[in-house]
C-alpha positions in Angstrom: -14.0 -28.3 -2.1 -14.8 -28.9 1.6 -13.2 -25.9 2.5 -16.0 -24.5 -0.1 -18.0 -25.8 1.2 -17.5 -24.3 5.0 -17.7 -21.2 3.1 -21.2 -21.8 1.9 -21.9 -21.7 5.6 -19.9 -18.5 6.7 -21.4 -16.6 3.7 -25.1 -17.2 4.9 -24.6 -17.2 8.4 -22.0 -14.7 9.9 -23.9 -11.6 8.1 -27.1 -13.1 10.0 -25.3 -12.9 13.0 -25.9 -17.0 13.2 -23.3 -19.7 14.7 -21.4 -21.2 11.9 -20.7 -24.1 13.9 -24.4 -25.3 14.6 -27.0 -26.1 14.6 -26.1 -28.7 11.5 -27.0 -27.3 7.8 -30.5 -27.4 6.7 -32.9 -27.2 3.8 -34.3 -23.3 3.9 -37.4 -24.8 2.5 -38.6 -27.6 5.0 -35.9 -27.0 7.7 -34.9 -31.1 7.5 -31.2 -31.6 8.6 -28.9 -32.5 5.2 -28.0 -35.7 6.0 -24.3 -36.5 5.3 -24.4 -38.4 2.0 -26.1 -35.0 0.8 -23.7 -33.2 1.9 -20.8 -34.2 -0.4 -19.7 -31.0 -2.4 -20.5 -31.0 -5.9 -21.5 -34.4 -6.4 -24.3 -34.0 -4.1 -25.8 -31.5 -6.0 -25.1 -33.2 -9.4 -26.9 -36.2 -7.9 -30.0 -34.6 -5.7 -30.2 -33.0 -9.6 -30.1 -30.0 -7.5 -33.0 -30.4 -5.5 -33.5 -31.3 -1.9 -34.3 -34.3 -1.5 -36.9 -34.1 1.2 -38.7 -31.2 -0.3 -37.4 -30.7 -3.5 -36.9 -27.1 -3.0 -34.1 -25.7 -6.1 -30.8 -25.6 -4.5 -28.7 -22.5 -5.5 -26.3 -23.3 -7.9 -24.3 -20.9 -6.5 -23.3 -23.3 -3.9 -21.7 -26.1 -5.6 -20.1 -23.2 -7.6 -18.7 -22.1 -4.8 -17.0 -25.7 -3.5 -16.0 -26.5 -7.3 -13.8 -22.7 -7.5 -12.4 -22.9 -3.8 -10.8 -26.9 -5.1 -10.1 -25.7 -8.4 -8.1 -22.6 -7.0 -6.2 -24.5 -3.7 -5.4 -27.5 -6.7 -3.6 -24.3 -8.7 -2.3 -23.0 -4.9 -0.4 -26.5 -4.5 1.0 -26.4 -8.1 2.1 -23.4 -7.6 3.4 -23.8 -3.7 5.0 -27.5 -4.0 5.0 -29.2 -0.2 5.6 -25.4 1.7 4.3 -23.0 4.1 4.0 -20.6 1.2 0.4 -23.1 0.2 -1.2 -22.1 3.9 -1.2 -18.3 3.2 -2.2 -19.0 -0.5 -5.0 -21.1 0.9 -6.1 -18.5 3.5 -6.5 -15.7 1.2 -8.2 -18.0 -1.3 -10.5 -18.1 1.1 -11.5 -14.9 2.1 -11.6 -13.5 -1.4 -13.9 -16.0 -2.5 -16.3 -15.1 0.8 -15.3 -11.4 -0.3 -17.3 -11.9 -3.7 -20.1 -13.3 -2.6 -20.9 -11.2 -0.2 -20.4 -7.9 -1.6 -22.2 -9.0 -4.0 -25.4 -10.8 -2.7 -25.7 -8.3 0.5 -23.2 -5.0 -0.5 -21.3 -5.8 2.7 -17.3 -6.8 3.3 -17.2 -9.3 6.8 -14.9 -7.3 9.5 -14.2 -11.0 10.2 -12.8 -11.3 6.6 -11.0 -7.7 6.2 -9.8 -6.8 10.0 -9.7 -10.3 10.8 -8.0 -11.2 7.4 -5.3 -8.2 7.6 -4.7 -9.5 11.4 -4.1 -13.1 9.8 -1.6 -12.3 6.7 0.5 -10.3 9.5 0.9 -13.4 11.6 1.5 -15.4 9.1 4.3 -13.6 7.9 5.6 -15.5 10.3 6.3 -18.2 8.5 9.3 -19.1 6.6 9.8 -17.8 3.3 6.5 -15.3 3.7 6.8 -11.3 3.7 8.3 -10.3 6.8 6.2 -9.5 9.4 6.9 -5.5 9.0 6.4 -5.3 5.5 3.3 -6.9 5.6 2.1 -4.6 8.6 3.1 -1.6 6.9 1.9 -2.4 3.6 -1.6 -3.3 5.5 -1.4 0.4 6.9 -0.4 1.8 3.7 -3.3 0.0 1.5 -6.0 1.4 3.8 -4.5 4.8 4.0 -4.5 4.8 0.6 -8.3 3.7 -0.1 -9.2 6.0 2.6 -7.9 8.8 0.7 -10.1 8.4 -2.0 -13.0 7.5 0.2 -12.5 11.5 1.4 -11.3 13.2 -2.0 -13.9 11.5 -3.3 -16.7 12.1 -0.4 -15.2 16.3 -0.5 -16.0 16.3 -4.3 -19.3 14.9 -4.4 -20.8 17.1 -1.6 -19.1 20.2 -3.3 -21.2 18.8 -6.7 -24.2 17.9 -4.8 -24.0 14.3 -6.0 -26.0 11.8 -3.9 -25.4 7.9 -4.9 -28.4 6.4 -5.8 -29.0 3.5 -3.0 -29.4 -0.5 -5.0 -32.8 -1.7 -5.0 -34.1 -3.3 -1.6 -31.2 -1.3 0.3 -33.1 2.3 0.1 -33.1 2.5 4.1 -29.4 2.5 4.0 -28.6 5.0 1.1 -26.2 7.3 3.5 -23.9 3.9 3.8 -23.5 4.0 -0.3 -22.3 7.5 -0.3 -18.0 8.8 -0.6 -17.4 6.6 -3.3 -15.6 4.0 -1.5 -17.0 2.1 1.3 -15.8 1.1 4.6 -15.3 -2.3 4.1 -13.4 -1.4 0.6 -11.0 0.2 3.0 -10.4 -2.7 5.4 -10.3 -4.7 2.5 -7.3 -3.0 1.3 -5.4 -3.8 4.8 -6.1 -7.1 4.2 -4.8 -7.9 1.0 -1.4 -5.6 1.6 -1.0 -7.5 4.6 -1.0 -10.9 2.4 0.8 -9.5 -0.7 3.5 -7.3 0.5 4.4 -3.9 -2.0 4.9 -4.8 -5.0 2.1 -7.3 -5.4 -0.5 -5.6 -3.8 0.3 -2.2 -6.0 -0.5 -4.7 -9.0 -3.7 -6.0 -7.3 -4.6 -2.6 -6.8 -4.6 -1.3 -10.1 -5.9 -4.7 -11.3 -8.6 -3.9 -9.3 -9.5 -0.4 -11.0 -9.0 -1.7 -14.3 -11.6 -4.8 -14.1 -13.7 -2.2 -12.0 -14.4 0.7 -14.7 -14.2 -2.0 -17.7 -17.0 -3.5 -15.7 -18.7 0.1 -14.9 -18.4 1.1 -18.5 -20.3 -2.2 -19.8 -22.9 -2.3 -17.3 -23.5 1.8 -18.2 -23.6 0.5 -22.0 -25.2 -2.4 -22.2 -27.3 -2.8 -19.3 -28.1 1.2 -19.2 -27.4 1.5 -15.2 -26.8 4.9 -14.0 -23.5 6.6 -13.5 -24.9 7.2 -9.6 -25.7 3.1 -9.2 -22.9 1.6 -7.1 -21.3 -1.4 -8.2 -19.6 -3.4 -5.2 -16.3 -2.6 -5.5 -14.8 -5.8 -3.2 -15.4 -8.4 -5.9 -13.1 -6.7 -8.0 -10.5 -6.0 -5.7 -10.6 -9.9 -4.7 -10.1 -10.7 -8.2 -6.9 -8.4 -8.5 -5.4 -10.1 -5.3 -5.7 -13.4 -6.6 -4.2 -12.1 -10.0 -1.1 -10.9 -8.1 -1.3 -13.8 -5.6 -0.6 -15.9 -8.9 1.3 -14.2 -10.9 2.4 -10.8 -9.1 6.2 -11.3 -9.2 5.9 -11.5 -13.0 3.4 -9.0 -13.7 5.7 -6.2 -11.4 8.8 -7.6 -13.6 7.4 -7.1 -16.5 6.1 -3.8 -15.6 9.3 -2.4 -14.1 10.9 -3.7 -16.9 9.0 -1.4 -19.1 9.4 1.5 -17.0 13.3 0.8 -17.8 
């Protein structure tokens, strides 16, 4: 949950372009340093009845939300892991998926310091004993971005031929050229990333994961919420949910489905 609770910080301050390392967190509201016995995660909110204590300013509750998913997810890691290197790249990718969703979907942007950075980090620590070897994980990093960047340009080719502009979200109108091909950037580093972690098998089952939860999610928000077939819907959170599906429970998943294809 302290590990959470660093990602509080990186979320808010990297896209700001602010030092994650100081000055010391603050209240927003009345700019008073949080002193340390406020700064507990999750039972600091639960007790400040999430509040700040100097100003009483509403504390996000995104935040302990944030601290309580990283534990409850690094608990499952070790379960899973035992006393091995294996937790270290479990807890590393844990960690940039969860700063993956929360960014993409409170500012529609993907950290290069989470995808390039990320994809450099799962090829090192292939390294370690027991992890994909250090050339399956570079060439499966290679091979996931290729692959997204394909259908950034199939995608890009066919709505030009259609005339078909994606409609920019709210508050981001300036920057409505960034929303169009489909796929975005960051989707494709994104992609390097989690191949670089996963290896083959289980990144082809994040991957299609990842579409799956993505037009379910499309297809309800069309129905029920009556968003346009031109909106974009951040794409990252989805794919961060697939990795951690086949971070978990890839090797059965790819069983299962080879053993249907037999």
């Amino acid at each position: 949950m302290c590990i959470g609770s660093f990602l509080n910080v990186v979320i808010w301050r990297v896209p700001l372009g602010k030092s994650i390392v100081s000055p010391p967190s603050a209240c927003p509201g009345c700019g008073k340093e949080i002193e340390p016995i406020d700064n507990i995660p999750v039972l600091s909110y639960l007790l400040l009845k999430g509040k700040c204590r100097n100003c009483s300013m509403t504390i996000s509750p995104k935040y302990p939300i944030t601290e309580l998913v990283t534990g409850v997810l690094f608990g499952l890691a070790a379960l899973q892991t035992g006393y091995s290197t294996a937790f270290i790249n479990y807890a590393v990718l844990i960690s940039l998926m969860i700063t993956v969703v929360r960014t993409d979907l409170e500012q529609y942007i993907i950290l290069d310091e989470v995808s390039i950075g990320g994809a450099a980090a799962g090829v090192l620590l292939a390294l370690l004993p027991g992890g994909t070897d250090i050339l399956t994980s570079l060439i499966t990093a290679v091979a996931g971005a290729g692959f997204f960047l394909l259908i950034r340009l199939g995608a890009s080719y066919y709505l030009k031929r259609k005339n078909i502009r994606t409609e920019a979200p709210e508050g981001y109108e300036d920057e409505e050229d960034e929303f169009q091909g489909g796929m975005g950037w960051g989707d494709i580093k994104l992609a390097a990333c989690i191949g670089a972690f996963l290896g083959p098998a289980s990144t082809v089952i994040a991957f299609f994961t990842a579409f799956i939860l993505g037009a379910l999610s499309g297809g309800a928000m069309m129905v029920f919420k009556g968003r346009k077939g031109r909106t974009p819907i951040p794409f990252g959170p989805f794919m961060a949910a697939g990795a951690l599906l086949a971070l978990f429970f890839g090797e059965p998943l790819w069983n299962a489905y080879m053993n249907l294809l037999v």
